[in-house]
C-alpha positions as CSV (number, residue, x, y, z in Angstrom):
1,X,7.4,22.0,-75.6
2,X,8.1,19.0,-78.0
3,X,11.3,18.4,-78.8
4,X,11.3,19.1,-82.8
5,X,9.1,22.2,-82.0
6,X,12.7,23.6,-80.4
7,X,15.3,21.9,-82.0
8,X,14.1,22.6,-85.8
9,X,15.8,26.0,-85.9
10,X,18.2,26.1,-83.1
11,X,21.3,27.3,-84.0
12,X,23.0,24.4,-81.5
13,X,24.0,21.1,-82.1
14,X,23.6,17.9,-80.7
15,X,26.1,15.0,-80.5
16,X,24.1,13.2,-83.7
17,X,23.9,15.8,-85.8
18,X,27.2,17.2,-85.4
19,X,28.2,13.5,-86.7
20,X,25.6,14.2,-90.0
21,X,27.2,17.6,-90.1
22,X,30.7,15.6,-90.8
23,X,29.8,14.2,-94.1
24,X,28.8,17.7,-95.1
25,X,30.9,19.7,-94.7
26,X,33.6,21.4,-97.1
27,X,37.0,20.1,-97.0
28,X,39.1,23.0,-98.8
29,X,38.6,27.0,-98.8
30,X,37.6,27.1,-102.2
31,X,34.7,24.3,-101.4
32,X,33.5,27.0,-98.6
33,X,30.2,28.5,-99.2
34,X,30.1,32.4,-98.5
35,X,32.5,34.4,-95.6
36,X,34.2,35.8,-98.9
37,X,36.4,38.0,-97.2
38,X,37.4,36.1,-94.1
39,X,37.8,32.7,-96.3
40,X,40.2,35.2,-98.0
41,X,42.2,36.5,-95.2
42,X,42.7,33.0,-94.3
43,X,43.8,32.2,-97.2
44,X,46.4,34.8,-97.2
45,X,47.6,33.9,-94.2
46,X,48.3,30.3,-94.2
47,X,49.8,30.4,-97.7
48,X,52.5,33.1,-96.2
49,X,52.9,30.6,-93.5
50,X,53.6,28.0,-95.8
51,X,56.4,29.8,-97.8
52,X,58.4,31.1,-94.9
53,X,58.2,27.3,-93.8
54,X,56.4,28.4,-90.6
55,X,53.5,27.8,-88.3
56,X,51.1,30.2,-88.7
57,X,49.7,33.2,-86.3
58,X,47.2,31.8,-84.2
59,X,43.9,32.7,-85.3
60,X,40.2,33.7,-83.2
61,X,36.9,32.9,-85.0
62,X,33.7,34.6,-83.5
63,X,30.2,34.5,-84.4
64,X,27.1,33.2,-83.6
65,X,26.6,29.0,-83.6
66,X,26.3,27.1,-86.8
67,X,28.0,30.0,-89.0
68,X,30.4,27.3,-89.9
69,X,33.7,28.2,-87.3
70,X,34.6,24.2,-86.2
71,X,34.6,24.1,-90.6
72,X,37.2,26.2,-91.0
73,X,39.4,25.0,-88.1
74,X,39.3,21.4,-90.1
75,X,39.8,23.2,-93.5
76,X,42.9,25.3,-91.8
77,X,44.4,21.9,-90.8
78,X,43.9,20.8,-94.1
79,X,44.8,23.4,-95.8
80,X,48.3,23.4,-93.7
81,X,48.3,19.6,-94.2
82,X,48.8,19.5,-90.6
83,X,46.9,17.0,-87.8
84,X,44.0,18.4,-85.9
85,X,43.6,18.6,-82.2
86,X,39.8,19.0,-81.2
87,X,39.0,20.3,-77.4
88,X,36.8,23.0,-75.8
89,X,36.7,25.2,-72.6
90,X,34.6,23.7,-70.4
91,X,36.6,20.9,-70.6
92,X,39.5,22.4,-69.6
93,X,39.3,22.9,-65.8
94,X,42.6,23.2,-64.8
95,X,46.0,24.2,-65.9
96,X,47.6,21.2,-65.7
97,X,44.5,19.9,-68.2
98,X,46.2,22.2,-71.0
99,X,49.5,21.4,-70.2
100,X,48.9,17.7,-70.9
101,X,47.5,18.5,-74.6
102,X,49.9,20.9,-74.9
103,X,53.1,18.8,-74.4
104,X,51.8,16.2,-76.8
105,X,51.2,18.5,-79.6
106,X,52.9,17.8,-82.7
107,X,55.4,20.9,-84.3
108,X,53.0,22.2,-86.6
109,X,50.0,21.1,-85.2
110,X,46.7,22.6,-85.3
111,X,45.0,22.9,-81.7
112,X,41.2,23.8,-82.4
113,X,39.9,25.6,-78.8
114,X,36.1,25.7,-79.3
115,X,34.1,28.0,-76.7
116,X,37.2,29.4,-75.9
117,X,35.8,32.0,-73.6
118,X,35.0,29.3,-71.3
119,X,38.2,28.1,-70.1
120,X,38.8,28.6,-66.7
121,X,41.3,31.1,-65.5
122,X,44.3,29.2,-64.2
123,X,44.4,27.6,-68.1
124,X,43.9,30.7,-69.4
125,X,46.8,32.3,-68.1
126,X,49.1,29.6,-68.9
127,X,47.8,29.6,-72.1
128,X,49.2,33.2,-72.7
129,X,52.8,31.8,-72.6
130,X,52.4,28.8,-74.6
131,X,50.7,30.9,-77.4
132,X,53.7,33.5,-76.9
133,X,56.6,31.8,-76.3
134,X,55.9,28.2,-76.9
135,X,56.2,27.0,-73.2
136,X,54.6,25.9,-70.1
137,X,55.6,26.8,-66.9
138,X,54.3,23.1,-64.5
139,X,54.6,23.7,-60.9
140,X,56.0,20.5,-59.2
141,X,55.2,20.5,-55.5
142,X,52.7,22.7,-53.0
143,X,53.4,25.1,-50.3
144,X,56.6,27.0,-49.8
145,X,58.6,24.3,-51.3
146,X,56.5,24.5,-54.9
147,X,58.7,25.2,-57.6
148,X,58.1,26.2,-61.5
149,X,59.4,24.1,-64.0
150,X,59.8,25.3,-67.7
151,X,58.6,22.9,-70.8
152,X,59.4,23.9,-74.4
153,X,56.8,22.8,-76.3
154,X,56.4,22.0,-80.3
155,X,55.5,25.7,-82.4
156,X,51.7,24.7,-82.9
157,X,48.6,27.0,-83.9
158,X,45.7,27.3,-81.7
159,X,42.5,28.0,-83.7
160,X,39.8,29.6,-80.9
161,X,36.3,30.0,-81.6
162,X,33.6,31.9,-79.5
163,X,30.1,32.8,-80.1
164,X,31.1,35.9,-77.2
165,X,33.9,37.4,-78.1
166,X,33.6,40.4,-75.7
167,X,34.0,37.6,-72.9
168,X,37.7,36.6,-73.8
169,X,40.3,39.0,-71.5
170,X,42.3,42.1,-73.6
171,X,45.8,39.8,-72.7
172,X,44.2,36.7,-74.5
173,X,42.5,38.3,-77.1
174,X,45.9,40.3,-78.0
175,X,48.0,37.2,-78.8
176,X,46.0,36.1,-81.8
177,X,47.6,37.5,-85.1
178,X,44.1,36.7,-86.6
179,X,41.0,37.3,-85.6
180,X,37.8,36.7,-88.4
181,X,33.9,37.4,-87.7
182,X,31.5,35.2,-89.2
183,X,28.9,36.8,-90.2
184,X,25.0,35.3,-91.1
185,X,24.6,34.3,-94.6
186,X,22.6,36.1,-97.5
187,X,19.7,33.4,-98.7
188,X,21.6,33.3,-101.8
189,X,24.3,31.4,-99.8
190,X,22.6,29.5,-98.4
191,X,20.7,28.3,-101.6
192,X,24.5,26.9,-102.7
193,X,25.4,25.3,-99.0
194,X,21.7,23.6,-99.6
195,X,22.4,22.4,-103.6
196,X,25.5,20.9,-102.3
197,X,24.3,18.9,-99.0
198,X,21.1,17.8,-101.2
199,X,23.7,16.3,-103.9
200,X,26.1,14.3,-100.9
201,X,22.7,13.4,-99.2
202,X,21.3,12.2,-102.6
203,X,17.8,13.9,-103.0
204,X,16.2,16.3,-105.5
205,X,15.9,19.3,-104.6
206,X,14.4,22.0,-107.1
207,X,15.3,25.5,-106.5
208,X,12.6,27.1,-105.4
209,X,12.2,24.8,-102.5
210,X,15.9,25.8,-101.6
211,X,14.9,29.6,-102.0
212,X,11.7,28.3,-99.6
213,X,14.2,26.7,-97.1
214,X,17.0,29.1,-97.1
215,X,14.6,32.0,-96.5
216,X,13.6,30.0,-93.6
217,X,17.2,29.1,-91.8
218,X,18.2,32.4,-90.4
219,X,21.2,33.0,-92.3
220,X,22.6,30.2,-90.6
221,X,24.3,26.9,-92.5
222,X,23.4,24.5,-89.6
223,X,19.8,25.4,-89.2
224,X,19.4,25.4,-93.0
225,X,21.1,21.9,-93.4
226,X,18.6,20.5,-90.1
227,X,15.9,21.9,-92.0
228,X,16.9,19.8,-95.6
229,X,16.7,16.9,-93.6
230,X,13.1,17.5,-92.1
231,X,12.2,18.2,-95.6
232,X,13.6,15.4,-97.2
233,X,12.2,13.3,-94.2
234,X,8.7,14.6,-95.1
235,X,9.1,14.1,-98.6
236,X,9.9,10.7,-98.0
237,X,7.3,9.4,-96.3
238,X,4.2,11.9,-97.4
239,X,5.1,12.5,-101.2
240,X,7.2,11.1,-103.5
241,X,10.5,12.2,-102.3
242,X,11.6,15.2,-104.5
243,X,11.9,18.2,-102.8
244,X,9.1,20.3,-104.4
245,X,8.2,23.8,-103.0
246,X,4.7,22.6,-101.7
247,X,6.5,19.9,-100.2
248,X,9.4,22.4,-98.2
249,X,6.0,24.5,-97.4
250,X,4.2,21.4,-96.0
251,X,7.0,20.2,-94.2
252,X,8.3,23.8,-92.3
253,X,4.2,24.6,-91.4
254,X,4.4,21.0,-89.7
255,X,7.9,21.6,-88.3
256,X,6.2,25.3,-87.0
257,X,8.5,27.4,-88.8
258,X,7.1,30.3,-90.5
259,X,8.4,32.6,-94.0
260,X,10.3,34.3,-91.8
261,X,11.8,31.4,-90.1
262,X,10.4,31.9,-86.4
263,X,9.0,28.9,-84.1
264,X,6.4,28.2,-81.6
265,X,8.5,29.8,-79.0
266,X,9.3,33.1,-81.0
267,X,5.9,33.5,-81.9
268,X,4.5,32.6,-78.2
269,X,7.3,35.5,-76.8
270,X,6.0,37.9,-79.0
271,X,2.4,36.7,-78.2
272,X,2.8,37.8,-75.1
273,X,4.9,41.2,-75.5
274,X,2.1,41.9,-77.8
275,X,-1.2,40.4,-76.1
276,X,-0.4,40.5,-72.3
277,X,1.9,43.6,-72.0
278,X,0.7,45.8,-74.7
279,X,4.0,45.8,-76.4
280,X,6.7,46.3,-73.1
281,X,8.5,47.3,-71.9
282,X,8.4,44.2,-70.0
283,X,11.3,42.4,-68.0
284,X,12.9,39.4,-68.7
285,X,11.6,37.4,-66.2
286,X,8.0,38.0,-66.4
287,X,8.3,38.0,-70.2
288,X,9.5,34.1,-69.5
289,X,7.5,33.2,-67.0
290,X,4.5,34.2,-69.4
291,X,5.7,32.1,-71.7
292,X,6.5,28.7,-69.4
293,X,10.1,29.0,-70.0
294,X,13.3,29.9,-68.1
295,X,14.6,33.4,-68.7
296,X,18.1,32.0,-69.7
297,X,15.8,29.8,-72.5
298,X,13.9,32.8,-73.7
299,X,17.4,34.8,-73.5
300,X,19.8,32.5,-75.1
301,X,16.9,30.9,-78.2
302,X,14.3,33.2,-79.2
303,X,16.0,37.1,-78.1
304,X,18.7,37.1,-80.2
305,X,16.8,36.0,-83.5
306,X,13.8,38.7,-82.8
307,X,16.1,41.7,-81.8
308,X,18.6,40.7,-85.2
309,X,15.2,40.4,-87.4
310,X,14.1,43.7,-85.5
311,X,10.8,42.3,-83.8
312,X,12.3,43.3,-80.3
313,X,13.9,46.1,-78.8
314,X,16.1,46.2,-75.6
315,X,15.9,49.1,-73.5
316,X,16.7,49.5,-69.9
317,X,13.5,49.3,-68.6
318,X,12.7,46.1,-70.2
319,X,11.9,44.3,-73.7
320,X,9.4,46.2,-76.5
321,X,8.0,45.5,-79.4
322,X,8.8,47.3,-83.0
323,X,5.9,47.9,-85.2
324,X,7.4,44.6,-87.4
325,X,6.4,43.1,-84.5
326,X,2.6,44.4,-84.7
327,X,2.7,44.0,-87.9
328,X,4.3,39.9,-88.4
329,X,1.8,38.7,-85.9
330,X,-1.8,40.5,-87.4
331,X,-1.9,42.7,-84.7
332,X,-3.0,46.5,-84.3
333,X,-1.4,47.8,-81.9
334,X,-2.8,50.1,-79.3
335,X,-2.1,53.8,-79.3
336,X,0.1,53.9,-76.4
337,X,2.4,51.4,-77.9
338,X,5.7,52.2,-77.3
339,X,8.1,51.9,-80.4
340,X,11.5,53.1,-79.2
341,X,13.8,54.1,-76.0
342,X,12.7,57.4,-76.3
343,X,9.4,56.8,-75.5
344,X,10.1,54.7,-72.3
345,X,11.5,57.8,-70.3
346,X,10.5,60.0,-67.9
347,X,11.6,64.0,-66.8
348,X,13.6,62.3,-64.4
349,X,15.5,59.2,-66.6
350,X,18.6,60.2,-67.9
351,X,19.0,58.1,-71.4
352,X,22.7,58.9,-70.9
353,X,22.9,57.4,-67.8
354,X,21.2,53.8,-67.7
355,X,21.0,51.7,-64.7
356,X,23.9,50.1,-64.4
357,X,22.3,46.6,-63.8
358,X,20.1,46.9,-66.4
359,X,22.9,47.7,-68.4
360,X,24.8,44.8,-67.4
361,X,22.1,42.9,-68.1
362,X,19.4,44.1,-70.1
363,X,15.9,43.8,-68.6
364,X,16.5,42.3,-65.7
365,X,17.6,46.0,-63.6
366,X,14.8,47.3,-60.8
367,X,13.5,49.2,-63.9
368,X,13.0,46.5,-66.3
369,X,9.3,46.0,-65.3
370,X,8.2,49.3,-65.3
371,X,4.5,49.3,-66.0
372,X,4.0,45.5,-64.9
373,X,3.0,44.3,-61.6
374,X,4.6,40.9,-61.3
375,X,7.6,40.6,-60.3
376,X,10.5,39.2,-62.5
């Protein structure tokens, strides 16, 4: 698959465009573009921190990628008029990793975890103290001899964000005194977070084109931003650079992203749910190896787009298709489609009791292929 048929409306960024996103994005809460009530919950609880001349509770962000979490951890710094600490969870391997950011930080300080759910354990469980109690216990020495040393460490906040949140443990998840949800954002949003990027990037764009391209972004700030830029690109070269709607519609057909804002690799999933496996159910696997991709791509970039927009269905004997499905790609569907989980059980399947590995994992259990020879 070329490279811009993947990227246009993945919801992940890469180390360039995160540096583009930089120059767009809103400095101050009252700059932020939708997440009205957890922009106001914030709000509410950094200006009690401020008056009771405190840090403030730490505070979890979850939601999906590009819903604008790493925003808000800058604005909360700014807000607080505080410095800003940037790290993740993967790179945090080991306790004494934390330990070292930790004893540096600044009283006040805003430490901004990203993926938090990805830190390894050891860090994780010293991470409960420092968030608790402000200190780190460093063990000097190995073996028998190994002692614990206690290190106070400066009152900070730790902003975490995770696009899992039913990863993080109960003990971690406890010790935030604020926990927000992003949610995806209304096309009416999105139209605003559009205006605004095409006044900093300096292009004209008319407002149907932003209805065009916000419709297109899957609620999501990032992809609609990535999606300005192909636009403009197109407009630059192939018309006369303003951002007209036959221009946005020109651009996103090239780009291969359709009204409802799905790619080659959406459409080519639900090709073949539709066309090869009459509609599931249909494993995982074989659903990915029908299309030439890895399970974990066809799991982690096209699923959870077509199951939100209701083209797909999970069920634990594999993946079906809805009749939006049928009905998006032209298709009639045959009469032994199956449309829901009640259809896709027998006298003997108890819908109360699912496989348990195909409820761990959803279409990948010993049922997940029922009906289709290959084997995931």
């Amino acid at each position: 698959m070329a490279e811009h048929e993947r990227d246009a409306v993945s919801p992940d960024a890469d180390v360039d465009e995160r540096a583009l996103e930089g120059a767009l994005r809103p400095k101050r809460l009252t700059d932020f573009v939708g997440q009205d009530r957890v922009c106001e919950q914030l709000s509410l609880v950094l200006r009690s921190a401020q008056r009771r001349s405190r840090v403030p509770d730490h505070i979890l962000m979850s939601g999906g990628p590009g819903l604008g979490k790493t925003t808000l951890a800058m604005i909360i710094a700014a807000e607080l008029g505080a410095p800003l600490r940037i790290t993740s969870g993967p790179a945090i391997e080991r306790s004494g990793d934390l330990a070292a950011i930790l004893s540096t930080l600044q009283e006040g300080e805003v430490l901004f975890l990203d993926e938090i759910h990805r830190m390894a354990r050891p860090a994780e469980e010293m991470l409960y103290v420092a968030m608790e109690d402000f200190r780190v216990d460093v063990v000097v020495g190995k073996g028998p001899g190994a002692t614990a040393v206690p290190l106070d460490i400066a009152p900070f906040t730790l902003v975490g964000a995770t696009t899992r949140a039913g990863l993080l443990p109960a003990p971690l998840r406890d010790r935030f005194g604020f926990v927000g949800h992003m949610d995806f954002y209304r096309s009416a949003d999105l139209e605003l977070i559009l205006r605004r990027s095409a006044s900093l990037l300096e292009v004209e764009l008319g407002d149907d084109a932003a209805a065009e391209i916000a419709g297109r972004s899957r609620g999501t700030p990032r992809i609609a931003n990535r999606l300005l830029r192909r636009v403009r690109d197109y407009a630059e070269v192939r018309s006369d650079g303003r951002l007209t709607l036959e221009t946005a519609r020109s651009a996103l057909t090239l780009y291969e992203v359709d009204a409802q804002g799905l790619d080659r690799l959406d459409r080519a999933v639900l090709h073949a749910l539709l066309r090869r496996f009459r509609g599931g159910p249909v494993g995982l696997s074989t659903l990915a190896v029908s299309v030439g991709e890895e399970p974990e791509t066809v799991e982690v970039v096209a699923e959870p787009f077509l199951v939100r927009s209701g083209y797909i269905a999970r069920t634990p004997r594999g993946r079906i298709a809805t009749p939006d499905a049928w009905a998006h790609m032209g298709i009639t569907p045959p009469k032994d489609a199956a449309f829901g989980a009640a259809d896709l059980f027998t006298p003997d399947d108890d819908p109360a009791q699912p496989d348990p590995a195909a409820d761990a994992h959803p279409g990948t259990g010993p049922s997940a292929n029922a009906g289709v020879q290959s084997k995931p």
